[in-house]
C-alpha positions as CSV (number, residue, x, y, z in Angstrom):
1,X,86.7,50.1,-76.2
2,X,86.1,53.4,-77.1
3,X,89.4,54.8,-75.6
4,X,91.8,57.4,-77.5
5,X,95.1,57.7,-77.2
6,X,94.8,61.3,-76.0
7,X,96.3,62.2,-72.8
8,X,94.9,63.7,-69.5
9,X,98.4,64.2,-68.2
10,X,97.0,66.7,-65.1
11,X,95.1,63.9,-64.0
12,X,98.1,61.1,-64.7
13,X,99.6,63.2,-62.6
14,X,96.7,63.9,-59.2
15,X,97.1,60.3,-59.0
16,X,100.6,59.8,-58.2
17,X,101.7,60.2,-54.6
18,X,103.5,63.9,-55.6
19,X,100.5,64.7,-57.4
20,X,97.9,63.8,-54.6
21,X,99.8,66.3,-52.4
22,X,99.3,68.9,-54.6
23,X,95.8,68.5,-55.4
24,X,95.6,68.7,-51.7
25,X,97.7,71.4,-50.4
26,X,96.7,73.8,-53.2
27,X,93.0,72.8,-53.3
28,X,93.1,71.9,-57.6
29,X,90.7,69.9,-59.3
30,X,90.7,66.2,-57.9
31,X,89.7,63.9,-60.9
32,X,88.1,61.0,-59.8
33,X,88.9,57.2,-61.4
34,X,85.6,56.7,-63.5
35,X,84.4,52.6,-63.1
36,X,83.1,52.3,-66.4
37,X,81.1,49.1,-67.9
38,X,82.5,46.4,-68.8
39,X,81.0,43.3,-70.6
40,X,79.4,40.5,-68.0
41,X,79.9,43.2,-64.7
42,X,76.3,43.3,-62.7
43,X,74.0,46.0,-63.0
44,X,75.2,47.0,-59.7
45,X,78.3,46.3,-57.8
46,X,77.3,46.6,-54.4
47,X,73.9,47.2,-52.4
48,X,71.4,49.7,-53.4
49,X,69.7,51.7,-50.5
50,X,65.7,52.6,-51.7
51,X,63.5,54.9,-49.8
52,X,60.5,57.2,-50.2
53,X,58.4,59.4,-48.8
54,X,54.9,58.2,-47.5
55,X,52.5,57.9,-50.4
56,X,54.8,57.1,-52.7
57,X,53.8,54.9,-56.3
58,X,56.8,54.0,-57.4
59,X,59.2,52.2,-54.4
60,X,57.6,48.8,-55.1
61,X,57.5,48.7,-59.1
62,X,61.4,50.5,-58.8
63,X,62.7,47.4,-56.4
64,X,60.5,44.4,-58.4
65,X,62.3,45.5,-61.7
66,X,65.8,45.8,-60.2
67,X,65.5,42.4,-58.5
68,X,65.0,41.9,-62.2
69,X,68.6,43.0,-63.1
70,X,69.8,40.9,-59.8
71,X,70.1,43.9,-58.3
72,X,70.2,43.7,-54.1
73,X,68.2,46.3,-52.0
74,X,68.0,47.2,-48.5
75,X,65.5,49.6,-46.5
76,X,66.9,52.6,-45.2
77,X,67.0,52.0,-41.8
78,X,68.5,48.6,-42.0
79,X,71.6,50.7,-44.1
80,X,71.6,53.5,-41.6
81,X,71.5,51.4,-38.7
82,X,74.3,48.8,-40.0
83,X,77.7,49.0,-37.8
84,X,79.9,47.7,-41.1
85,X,82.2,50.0,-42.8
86,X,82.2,47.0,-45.5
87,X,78.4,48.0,-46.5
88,X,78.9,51.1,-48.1
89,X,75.9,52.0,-50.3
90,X,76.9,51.7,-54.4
91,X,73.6,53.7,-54.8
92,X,70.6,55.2,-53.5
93,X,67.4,55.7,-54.6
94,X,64.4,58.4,-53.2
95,X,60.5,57.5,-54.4
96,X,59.7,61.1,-54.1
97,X,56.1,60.3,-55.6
98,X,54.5,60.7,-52.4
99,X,55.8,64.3,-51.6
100,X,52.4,66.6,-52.1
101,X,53.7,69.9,-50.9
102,X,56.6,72.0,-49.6
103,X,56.7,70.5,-46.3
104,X,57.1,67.3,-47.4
105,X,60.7,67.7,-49.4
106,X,62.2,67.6,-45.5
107,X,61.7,63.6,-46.3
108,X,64.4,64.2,-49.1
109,X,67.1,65.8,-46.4
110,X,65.8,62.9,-44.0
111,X,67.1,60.3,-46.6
112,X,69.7,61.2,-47.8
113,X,71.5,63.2,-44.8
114,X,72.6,59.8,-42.8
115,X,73.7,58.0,-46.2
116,X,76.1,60.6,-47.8
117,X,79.0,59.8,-45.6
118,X,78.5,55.9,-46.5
119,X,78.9,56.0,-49.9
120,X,81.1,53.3,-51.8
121,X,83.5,54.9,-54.6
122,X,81.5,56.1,-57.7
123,X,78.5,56.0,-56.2
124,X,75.1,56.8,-57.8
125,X,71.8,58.9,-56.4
126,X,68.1,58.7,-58.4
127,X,65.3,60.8,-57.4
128,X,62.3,59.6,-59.1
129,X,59.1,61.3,-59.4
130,X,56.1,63.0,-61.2
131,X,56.1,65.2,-64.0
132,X,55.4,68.2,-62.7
133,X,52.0,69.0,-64.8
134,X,50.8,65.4,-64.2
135,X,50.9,66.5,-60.0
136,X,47.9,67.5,-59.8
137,X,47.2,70.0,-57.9
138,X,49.4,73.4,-57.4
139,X,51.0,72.3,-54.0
140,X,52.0,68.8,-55.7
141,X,53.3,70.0,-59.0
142,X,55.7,73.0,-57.0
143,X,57.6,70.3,-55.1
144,X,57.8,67.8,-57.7
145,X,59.6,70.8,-60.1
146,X,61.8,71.8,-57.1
147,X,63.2,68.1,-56.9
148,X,65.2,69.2,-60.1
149,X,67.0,71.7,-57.8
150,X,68.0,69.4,-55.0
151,X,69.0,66.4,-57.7
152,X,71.7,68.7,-58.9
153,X,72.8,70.3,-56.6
154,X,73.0,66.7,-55.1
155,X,75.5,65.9,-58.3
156,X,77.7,68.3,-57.4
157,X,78.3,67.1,-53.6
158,X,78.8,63.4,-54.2
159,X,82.4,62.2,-54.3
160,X,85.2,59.9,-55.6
161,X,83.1,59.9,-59.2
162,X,79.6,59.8,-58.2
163,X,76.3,60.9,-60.0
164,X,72.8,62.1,-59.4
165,X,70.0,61.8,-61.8
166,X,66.2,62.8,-61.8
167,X,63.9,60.8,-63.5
168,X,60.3,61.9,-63.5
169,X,57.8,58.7,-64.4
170,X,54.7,59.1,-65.5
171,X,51.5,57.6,-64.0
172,X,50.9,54.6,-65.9
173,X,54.6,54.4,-67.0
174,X,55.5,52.7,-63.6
175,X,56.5,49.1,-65.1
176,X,58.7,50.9,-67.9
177,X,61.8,51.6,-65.8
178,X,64.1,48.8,-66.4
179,X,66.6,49.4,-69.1
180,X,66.4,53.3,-67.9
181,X,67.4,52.2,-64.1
182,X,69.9,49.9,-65.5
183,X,71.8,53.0,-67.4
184,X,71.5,55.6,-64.8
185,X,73.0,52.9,-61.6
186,X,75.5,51.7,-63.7
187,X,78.7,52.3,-64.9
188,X,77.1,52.9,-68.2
189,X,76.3,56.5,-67.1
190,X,79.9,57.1,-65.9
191,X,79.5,60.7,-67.3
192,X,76.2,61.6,-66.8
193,X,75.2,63.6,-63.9
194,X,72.6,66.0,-62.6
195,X,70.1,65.5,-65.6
196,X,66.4,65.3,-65.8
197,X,65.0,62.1,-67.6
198,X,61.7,62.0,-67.9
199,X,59.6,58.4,-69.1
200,X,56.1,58.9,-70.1
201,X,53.1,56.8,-71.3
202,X,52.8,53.6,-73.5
203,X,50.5,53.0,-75.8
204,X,48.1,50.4,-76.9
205,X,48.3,47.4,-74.0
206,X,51.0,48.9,-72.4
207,X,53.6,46.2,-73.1
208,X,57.3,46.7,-72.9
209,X,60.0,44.6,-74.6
210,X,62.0,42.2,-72.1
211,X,65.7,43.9,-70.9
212,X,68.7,41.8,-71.6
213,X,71.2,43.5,-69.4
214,X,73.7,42.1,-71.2
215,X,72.6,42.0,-74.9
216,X,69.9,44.5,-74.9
217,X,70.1,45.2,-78.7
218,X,70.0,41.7,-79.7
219,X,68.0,41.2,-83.1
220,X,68.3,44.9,-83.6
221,X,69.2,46.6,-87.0
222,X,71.0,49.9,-86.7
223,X,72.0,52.5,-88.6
224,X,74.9,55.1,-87.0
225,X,76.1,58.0,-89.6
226,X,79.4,59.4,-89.6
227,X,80.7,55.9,-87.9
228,X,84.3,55.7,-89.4
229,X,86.0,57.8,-86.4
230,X,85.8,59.0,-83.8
231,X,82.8,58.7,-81.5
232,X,80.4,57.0,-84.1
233,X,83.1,54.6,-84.5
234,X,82.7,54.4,-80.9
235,X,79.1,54.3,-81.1
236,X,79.2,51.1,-83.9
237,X,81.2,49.5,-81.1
238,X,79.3,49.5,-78.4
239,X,75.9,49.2,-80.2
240,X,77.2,46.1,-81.6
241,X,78.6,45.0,-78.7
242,X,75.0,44.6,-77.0
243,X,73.6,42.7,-79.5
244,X,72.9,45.4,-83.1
245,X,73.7,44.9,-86.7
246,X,75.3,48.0,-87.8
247,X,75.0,49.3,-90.7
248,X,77.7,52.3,-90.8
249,X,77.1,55.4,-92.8
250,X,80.0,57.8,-94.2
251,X,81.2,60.3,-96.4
252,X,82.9,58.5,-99.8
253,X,86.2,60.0,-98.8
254,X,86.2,58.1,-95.5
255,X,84.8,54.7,-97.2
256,X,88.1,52.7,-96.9
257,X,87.9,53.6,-92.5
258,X,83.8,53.2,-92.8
259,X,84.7,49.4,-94.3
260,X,86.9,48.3,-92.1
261,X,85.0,49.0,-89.5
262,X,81.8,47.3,-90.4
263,X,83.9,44.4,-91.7
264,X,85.4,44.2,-88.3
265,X,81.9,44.7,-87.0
266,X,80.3,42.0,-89.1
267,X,77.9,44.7,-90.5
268,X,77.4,46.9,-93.7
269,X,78.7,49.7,-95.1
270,X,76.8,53.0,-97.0
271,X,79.4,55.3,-97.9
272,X,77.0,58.6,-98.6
273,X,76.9,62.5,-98.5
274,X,74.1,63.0,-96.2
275,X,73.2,66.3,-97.9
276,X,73.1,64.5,-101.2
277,X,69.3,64.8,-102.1
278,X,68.7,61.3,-103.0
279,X,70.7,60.0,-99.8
280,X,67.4,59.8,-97.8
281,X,65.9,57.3,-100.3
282,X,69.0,55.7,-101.1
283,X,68.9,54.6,-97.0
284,X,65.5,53.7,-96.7
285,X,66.2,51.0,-100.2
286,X,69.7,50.3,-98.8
287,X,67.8,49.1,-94.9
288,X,64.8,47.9,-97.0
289,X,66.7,45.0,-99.2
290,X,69.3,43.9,-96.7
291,X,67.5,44.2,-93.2
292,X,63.9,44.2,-94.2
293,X,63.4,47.8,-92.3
294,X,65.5,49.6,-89.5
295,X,65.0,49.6,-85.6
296,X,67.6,52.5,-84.7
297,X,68.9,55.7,-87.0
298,X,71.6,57.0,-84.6
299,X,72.3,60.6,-86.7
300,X,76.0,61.2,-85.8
301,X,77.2,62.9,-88.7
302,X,78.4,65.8,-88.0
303,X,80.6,68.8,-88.8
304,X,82.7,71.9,-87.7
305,X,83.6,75.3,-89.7
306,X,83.8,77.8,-86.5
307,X,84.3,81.3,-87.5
308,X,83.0,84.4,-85.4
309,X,79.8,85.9,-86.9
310,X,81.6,88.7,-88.1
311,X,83.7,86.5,-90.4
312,X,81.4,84.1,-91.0
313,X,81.3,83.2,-94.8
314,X,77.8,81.4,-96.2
315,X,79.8,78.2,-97.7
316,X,80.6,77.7,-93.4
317,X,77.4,78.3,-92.4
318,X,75.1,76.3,-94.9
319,X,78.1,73.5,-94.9
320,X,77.2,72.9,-90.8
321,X,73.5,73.4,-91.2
322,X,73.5,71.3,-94.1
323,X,75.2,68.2,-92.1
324,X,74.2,68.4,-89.0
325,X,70.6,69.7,-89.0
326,X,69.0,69.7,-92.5
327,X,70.4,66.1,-93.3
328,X,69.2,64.4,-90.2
329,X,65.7,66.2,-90.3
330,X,65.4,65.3,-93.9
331,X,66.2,61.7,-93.6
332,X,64.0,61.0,-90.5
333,X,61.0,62.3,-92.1
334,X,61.6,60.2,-95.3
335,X,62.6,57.5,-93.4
336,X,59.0,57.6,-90.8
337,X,56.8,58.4,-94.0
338,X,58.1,55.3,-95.5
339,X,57.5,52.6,-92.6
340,X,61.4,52.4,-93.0
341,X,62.0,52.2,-89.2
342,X,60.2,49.6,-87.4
343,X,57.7,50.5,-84.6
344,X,58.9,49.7,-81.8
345,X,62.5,51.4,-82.6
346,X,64.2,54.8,-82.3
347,X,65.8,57.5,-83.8
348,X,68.6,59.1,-81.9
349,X,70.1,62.9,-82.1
350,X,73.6,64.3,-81.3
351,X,73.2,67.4,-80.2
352,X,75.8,69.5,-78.0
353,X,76.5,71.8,-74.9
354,X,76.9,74.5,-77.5
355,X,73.7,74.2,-78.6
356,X,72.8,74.7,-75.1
357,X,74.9,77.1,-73.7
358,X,76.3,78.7,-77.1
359,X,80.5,78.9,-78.1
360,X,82.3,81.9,-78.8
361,X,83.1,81.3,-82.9
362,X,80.5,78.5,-82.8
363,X,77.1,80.2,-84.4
364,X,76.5,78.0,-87.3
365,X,77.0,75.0,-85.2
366,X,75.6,75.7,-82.0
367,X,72.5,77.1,-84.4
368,X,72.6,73.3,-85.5
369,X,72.5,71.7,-82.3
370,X,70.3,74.0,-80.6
371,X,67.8,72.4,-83.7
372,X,69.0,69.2,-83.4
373,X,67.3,69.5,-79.8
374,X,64.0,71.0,-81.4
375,X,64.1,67.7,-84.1
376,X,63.6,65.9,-80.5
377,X,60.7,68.4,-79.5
378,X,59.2,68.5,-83.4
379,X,59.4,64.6,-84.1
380,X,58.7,62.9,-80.6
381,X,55.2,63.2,-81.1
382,X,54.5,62.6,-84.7
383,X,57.0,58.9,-84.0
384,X,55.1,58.2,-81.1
385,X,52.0,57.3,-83.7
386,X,54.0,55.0,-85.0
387,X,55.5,53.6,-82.0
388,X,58.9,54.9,-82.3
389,X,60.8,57.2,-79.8
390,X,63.0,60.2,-80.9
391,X,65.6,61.6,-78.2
392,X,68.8,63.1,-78.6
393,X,72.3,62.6,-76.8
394,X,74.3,66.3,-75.8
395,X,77.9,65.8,-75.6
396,X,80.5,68.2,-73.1
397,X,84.1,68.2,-73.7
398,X,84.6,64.6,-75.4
399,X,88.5,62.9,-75.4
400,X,89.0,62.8,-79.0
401,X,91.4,64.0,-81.7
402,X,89.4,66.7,-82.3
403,X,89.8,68.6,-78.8
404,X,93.2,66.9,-78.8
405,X,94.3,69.9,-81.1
406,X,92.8,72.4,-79.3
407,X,94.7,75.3,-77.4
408,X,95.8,73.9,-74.2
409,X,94.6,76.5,-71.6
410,X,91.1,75.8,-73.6
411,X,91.2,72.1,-73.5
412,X,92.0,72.0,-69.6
413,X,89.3,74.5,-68.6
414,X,86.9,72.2,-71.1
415,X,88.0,69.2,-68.9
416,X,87.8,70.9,-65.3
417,X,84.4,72.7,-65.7
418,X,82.6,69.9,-64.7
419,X,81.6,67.9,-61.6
420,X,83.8,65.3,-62.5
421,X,86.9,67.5,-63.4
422,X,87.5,65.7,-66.5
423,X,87.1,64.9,-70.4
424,X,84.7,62.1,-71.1
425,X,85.2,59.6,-73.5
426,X,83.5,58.5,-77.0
427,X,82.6,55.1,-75.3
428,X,79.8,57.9,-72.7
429,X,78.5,59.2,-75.4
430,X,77.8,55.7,-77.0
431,X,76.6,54.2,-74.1
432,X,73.9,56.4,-73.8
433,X,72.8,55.8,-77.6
434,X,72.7,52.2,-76.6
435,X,70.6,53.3,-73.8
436,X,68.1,55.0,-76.1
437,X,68.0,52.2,-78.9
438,X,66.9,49.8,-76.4
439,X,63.9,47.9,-76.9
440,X,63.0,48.3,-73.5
441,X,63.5,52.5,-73.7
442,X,60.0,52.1,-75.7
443,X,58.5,54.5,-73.2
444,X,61.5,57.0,-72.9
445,X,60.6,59.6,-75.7
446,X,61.2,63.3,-76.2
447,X,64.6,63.3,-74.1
448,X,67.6,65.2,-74.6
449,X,70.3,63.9,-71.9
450,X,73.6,65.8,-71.6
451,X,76.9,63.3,-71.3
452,X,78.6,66.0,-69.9
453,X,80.0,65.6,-66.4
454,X,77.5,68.0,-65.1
455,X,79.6,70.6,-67.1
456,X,79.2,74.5,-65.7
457,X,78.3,75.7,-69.2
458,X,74.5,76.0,-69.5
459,X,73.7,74.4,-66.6
């Protein structure tokens, strides 16, 4: 699921015998075999190692809700001290809560030091602790904001497909981590690494949906746009998969794709032009008479006219503006003014590396991404008010046809620059959508997680 038929052949070809050698010998990228989730697999294949510095909130609410998931844990000791090769650690996880000042980051090196070298093959690392200007005071918040340092530089030192995450919990949040821990330690997050996920408050009584780790968008309505190809295709998938309804938006042209899809899918089928002025209504009556409302608008749409500045015509630049900013910002608002999306659900952004890092020929969209992050910043709080989260998703160098047909030197360094040495594949980018749309992410808000590999660019 989620696969292309596109064709690493440099890493087909590390991991032959002849291939191994030479990744060796001449010291080339080594890409690592991804695990990547499958439907019924546990949380957690293997034992998770939790620890913490003295002081810490959050070991006991972090080992209570992954006993939860069925999720084994051992202490520290017991996993340093142990003489079998056979317990490798799948993941560890640091309460770095506690830590108050500079001195007291040596507990992170005390950790982590004896484990690295017993690590199990895609392993996984957390490091969770306090937003930075919830500390406290000075000597507090400077160490919590340099755990962000030592996370990713973490990333990038774990082997054979592993991946480090931050995730900074808010006080009050510390019972809201379930469906967030069960993303980051599992093969979900296969191509996610060395990002910063921050969960905040809840309001009202403080109550958070149940997780179903294995349908955890059961009874969920969804809308994804641009979900006849490629990675919205991808995302319709594996939304429905856990559990969703999907209702799958498209361009007319693409309507015959769009409906075999959502027949295939057991869902509905809007074939629209987002930029359309009356689209935005059109939704809201479409999700309104055949769902009762929406839980999840996943704004995938999304378009390409690349062009260096100095060429750049206006029909390229309003075309990508149009589709990929104005369009999603437009229907939201429509969509929130009119109760259209249920509290309780979410509205998720695709944004890009480019609009982090920019792209050479890329202005108009990396200008559109770049926004797509500041719709996360801009809307987060407004849909908190009426309980509904808004993040964003920021896709590297995805496996699709797209980068398929791009110049091969380009496409290799795209795959390579990263901590994983290789493309990801629609099926990351959708699994961290289905992370987001969650009932049980009600308390992540105001994120914008690359699925990325931990690429180089704009890191």
């Amino acid at each position: 699921m989620g696969h292309t038929d596109v064709t690493d052949r440099y890493q087909s070809l590390a991991r032959t015998p002849f291939g191994r050698l030479l990744v060796k010998n001449l010291r080339l990228p080594d890409p690592p075999r991804l695990e990547r989730w499958t439907p019924g697999a546990p949380v957690v294949d293997g034992t998770v190692v939790l620890g913490g510095a003295a002081g810490g909130r959050l070991a006991d609410p972090v080992q209570r809700q992954l006993k939860g998931l069925n999720v084994a844990t051992v202490g520290a000791l017991d996993a340093a001290a142990t003489t079998d090769e056979r317990a490798a650690a799948k993941a560890l996880v640091f309460d770095a809560t506690g830590i108050s000042d500079v001195a007291g980051l040596a507990s992170l090196r005390e950790f982590f030091t004896p484990l690295m070298r017993r690590l199990a093959p895609n392993p996984r690392a957390l490091v969770v602790g306090t937003p930075p200007e919830r500390a406290g005071a000075p000597a507090a918040a400077v160490a919590q904001r340099a755990l962000e340092g030592f996370t990713r530089s973490l990333a990038k030192e774990l082997r054979a497909g592993g991946t480090a995450q931050l995730l900074y919990v808010a006080p009050g949040a510390e019972e809201s981590l379930t469906s967030t821990l069960a993303f980051l330690l599992s093969p979900r997050s296969a191509y996610v690494s060395g990002q910063v996920v921050r969960v905040g408050d809840i309001d009202g009584d403080g109550a958070i949906a149940p997780y179903d780790r294995h349908l955890p968008l059961t009874g969920r309505a969804v809308l994804v746009t641009g979900a006849a190809r490629g990675i919205g295709a991808s995302m319709a998938r594996v939304l429905h998969r856990d559990g969703a309804a999907i209702v799958g938006l498209d361009v007319p042209a693409l309507a015959s794709d769009l409906q075999a899809l959502t027949r295939e899918l057991g869902g509905d089928s809007l074939p629209l032009d987002v930029t359309a002025p009356d689209t935005p209504q059109r939704i809201a009556r479409h999700l309104t008479e055949a769902h009762g409302g929406v839980d999840v608008v996943v704004h995938n749409a999304g378009i390409t006219r690349d062009k260096r500045l100095a060429n750049m015509q206006p029909d390229r630049w309003d075309a990508v503006l149009g589709v990929n900013l104005a369009a999603p910002l437009r229907i939201t608002e429509h969509l929130l003014t009119a109760g259209t999306i249920r509290s309780g659900g979410a509205v998720v952004g695709v944004a890009s590396i480019a609009g982090i890092a920019g792209n050479n020929g890329q202005t108009n969209y990396a200008t559109s991404k770049a926004g797509v992050i500041g719709l996360v910043e801009a809307l987060a709080p407004l849909a908190a008010e009426r309980g509904v989260t808004v993040n964003a998703v920021a896709p590297g160098f995805i496996e699709t046809q797209m980068t398929a047909s791009m110049p091969l030197l380009v496409r290799e360094v795209g795959r390579r620059m990263n901590s994983l040495a290789q493309g990801g594949l629609p099926v990351d980018v959708a699994e961290a959508v289905g992370w987001y749309a969650a009932a049980g992410s009600s308390a992540v808000t105001g994120n914008v997680v690359r699925v990325c590999g931990q690429s180089l660019l704009g890191a």
